[in-house]
N, C-alpha and C positions, 0 to 999 in steps of 0.2 A: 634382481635386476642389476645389471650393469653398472656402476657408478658415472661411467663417460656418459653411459644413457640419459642418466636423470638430471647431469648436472648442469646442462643448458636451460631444466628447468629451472632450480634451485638459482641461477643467474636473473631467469624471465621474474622469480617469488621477489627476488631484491630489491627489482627496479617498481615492483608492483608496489610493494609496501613503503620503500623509498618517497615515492608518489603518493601513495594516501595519506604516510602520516605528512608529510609537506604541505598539501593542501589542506588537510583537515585544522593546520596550526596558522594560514594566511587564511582560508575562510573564517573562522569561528573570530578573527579577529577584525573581522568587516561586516560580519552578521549574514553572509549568505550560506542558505544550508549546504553542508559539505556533500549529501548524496549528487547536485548540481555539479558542484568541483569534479567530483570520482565521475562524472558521465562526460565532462571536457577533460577530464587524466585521461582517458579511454581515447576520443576520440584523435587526441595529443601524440600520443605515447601507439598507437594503433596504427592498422592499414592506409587510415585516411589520412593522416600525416606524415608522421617521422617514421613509421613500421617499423619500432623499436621489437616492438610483441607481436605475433602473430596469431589471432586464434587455434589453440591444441587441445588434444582430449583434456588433460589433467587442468585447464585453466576452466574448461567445458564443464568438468565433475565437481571442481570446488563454486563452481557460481550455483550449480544447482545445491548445493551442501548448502550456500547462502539465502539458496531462496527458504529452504528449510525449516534454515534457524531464526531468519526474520520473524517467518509466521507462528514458531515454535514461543517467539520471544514475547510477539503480540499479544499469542495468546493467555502467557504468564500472568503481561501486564496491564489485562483487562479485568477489574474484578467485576466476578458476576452478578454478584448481587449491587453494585453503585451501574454494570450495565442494566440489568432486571427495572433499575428504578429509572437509569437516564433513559430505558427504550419507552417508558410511559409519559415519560417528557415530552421528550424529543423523536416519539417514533414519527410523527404527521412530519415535521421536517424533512427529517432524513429520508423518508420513503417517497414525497413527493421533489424533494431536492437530489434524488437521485434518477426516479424515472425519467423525468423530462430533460436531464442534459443524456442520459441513455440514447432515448427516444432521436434525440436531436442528433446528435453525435453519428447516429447508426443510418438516418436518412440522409444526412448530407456524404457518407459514405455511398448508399445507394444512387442518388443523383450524382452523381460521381461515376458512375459505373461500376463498382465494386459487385462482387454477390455478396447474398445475403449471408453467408456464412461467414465472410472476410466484414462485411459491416456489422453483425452483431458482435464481431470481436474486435474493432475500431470502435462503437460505442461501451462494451466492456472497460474497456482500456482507458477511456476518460469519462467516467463515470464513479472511480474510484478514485477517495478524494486523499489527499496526504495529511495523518494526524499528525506524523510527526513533526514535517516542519511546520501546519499551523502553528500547534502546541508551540514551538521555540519561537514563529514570532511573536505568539502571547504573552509568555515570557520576556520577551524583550523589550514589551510594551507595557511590563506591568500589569495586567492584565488577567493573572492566569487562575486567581483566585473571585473574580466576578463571578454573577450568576450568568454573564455573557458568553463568557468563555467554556463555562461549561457546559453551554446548552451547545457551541459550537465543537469544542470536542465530543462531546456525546453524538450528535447527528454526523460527525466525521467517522466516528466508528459503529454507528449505527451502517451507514451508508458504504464501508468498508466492508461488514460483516454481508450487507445484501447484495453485493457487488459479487462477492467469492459465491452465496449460494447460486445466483443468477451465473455465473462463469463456468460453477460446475453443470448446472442445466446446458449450457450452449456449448459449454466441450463435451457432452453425451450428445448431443446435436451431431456438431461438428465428425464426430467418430463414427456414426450412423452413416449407412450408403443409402439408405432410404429415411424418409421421415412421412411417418404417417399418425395418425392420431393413437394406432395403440402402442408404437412405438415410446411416442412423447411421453403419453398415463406410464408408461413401462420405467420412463425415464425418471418419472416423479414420484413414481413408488419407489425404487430404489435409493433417490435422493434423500425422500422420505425417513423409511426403515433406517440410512447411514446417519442422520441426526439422532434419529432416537435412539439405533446402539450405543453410538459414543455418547452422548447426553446418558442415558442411563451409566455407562458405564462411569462416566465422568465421578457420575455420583454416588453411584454405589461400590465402583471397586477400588479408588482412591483411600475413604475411609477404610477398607479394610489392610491398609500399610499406617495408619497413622499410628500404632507405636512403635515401630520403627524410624518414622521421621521426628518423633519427638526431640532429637538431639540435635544440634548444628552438624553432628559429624555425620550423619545419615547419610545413605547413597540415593538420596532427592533428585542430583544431577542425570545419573545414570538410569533410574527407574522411568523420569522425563525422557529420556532419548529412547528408552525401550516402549513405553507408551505410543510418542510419537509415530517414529517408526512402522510400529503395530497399526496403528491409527492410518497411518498414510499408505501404509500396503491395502488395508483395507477398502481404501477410497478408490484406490487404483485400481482394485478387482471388481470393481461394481462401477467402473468407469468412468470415475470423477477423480478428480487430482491429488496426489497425496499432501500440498500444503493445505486444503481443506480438513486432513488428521491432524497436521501436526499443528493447526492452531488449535482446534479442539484439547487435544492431549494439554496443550500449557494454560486452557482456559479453567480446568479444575483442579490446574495447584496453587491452592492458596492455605490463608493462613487458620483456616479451620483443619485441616486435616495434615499440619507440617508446622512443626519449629519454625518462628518468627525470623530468626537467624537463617535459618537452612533454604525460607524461600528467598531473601535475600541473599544469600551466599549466591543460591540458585538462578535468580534473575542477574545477579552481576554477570557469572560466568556466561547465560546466553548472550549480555549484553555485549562482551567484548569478544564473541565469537562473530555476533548477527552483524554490529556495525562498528568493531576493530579489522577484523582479520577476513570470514567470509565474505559478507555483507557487502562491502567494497570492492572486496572483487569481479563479483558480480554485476555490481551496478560499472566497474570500470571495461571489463568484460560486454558490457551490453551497446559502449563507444565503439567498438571494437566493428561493431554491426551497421554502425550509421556510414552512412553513405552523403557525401552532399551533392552525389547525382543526382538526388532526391528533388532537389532546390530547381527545378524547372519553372518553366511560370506557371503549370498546371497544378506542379505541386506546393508554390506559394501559393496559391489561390485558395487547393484542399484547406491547407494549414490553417491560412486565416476565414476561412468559412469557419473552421470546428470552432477556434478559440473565441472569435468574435459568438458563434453560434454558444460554447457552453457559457462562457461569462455570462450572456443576456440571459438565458432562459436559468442559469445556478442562482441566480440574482432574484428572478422574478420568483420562479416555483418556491424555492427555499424561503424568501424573503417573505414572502405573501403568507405561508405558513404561519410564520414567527410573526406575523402584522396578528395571523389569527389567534395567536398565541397569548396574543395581550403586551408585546414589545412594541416600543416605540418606532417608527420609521426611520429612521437614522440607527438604532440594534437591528431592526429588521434587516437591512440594506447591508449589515454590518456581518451579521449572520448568512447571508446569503455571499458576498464575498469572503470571509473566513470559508467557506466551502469550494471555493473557485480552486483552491491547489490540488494539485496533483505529483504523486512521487513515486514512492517503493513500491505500494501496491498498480500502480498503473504501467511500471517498468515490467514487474514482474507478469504480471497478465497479457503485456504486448509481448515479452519475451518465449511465455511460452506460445502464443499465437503464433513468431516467429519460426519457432526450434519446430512446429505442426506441418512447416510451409502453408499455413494460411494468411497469413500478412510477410506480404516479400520487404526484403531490404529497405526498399524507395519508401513503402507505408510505415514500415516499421520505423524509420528517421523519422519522417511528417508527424509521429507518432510524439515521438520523443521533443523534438526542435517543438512543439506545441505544449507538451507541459512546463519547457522553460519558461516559455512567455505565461503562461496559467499563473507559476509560481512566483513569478515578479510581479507578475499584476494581484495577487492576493497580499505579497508582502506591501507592496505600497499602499493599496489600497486597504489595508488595515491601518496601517501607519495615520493613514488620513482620518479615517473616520473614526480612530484614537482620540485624534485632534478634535474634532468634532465634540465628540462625545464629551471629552474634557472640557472643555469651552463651555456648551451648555450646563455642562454642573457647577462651574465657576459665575455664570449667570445665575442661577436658581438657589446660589450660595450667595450670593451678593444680594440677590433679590427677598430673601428671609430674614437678612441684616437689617 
């Protein structure tokens, strides 16, 4: 290729990274999570502003390489077996703190006039909750080592995990011209069978490289991307998504079948692919899409139905759970907004709903402009009921005195 050709790219890569790392060093110094910055870099730096970038194939090809390696990285960084034990926890949470902001989500799209095809994938979209910036503001709160915190991570990636399968049922939906009952069975066998290939494979073709990864130097990284890859072609052929493989593929590398060193080696290098280099661009990539023609009074009105609509019912369902749970009503409460965010996985699932033509422009903003508000109102309202929470143990501490 050309070098004149490429090298307006290689100008648009400068001002990209330029831009992330900048934001990523004035957010982290305020506490707001950077993936929020990279989606106001986008919209900044984008169409709807200064039209510095213009959306092009090569910025098109690396967002998707980013949705890849997010999912690729999730999957690394979930182990199986602390999942295996938090889904016994925390499955009644997660599974009922997902349905019903789903459920809610998907009919206030329908009263709305949407079809049902375009509202099962507006409640997709904010039904998946954000671990990772809960996690940081745990962290921020001290927090991250409680038995609170982990029962709210756990139902975030509980709830992240039934998010993706539920996503790949409604994109074999969505792909259908017709939908009928043997259809659907058609669609759930398949979805079926692709867990337990990869799940079997997971486990039984992994240990057969483990001496090979016995060393730091092991080609761990590479055998990951080939997995993946493998995994994601295969989701695509039987008409679910390929980041359904490639979290699979990073969910059975771990440290029973690989060098301690090598799966960290491993996790580092997805890390500063997922949310250095692609991961960002992707998500600055997805500003690129909003629109604030969006911002009509019809569509202030959608926006604050959902958000007002998920807060209430992520609060109730979640919360009510965890009341059953044997938590207190202030963790109850605490737990059901620790579930109120929304981030990477919800970008990414509106983005491909977008790239489908099933959520146009105007929904796909509404979409976005609504998990900012999700994510400040879980950040503060954690902060608060920090406070809380603290307070009463300083009470019950003074009171044993």
């Amino acid at each position: 290729m050309n070098l004149l050709v490429i090298l307006p790219f290689f100008q648009e890569l400068l001002i990209l990274m330029v831009v992330i790392w900048a934001f990523s060093v004035l957010l982290r110094k305020v506490g707001i999570p950077t993936i929020m910055g990279e989606l106001v870099a986008g919209i900044l730096i984008g169409p709807a502003v200064l039209g510095l970038i213009e959306p092009n194939e090569i910025i098109e090809v690396l967002s998707q390489l980013g949705i890849f390696f997010i999912l690729l990285h999730a999957g690394v960084e979930t182990n199986p077996r602390e999942f295996v034990t938090a889904l016994k926890k925390s499955f009644g949470i997660a599974f009922i703190g997902a349905l019903f902001p789903f459920l809610t989500s998907m009919s206030i799209a329908l009263l709305f006039g949407y079809s049902l095809k375009t509202s099962l994938f507006v409640g997709i979209s904010l039904t998946a909750t954000a671990v990772v910036v809960t996690l940081k503001i745990l962290q921020d709160l001290n927090l991250t080592n409680t038995r609170l915190a982990r029962v709210i991570v756990a139902s975030c990636i509980i709830d992240d995990l039934l998010s993706l399968i539920c996503f790949s049922l409604i994109l074999s939906v969505a792909k259908s011209e017709s939908i009928s009952a043997f259809s659907l069975m058609l669609i759930a066998v398949k979805s079926t069978l692709f867990f337990v290939v990869t799940i079997v494979a997971g486990y039984y073709l992994y240990p057969l490289f483990k001496n090979t990864f016995q060393h730091s130097s092991g080609k761990g990284f590479t055998f990951l991307l080939i997995l993946g890859l493998g995994f994601g072609l295969l989701a695509e052929l039987i008409g679910l998504h390929m980041i359904m493989g490639a979290y699979l593929a990073g969910l059975f590398f771990r440290e029973e079948v690989a060098n301690k060193e090598l799966v960290k080696k491993v996790e580092d290098r997805l890390y500063a692919i997922a949310y250095s280099f692609l991961g960002p661009i992707f998500f600055i990539s997805l500003g690129f899409h909003i629109t604030f023609e969006a911002l009509t009074v019809q569509g202030i009105i959608l926006m604050m139905c959902l958000v007002i609509g998920v807060i209430i019912i992520q609060i109730i369902s979640a919360g009510s759970m965890a009341k059953l749970a044997q938590f207190s009503t202030v963790e109850s409460i605490t737990i059901g907004i620790g579930m109120t965010g929304r981030a990477e996985m919800a970008f990414i699932l509106a983005a491909i709903g977008q790239k489908m033509q099933i959520l146009d422009n105007n929904l796909f903003s509404i979409i976005v402009f609504s998990t900012f508000i999700l994510n400040f109102f879980a950040t503060f309202g954690l902060k608060y009921c920090a406070g809380v929470i603290k307070r009463n143990q300083d009470k019950q501490f003074k009171m044993q005195m």
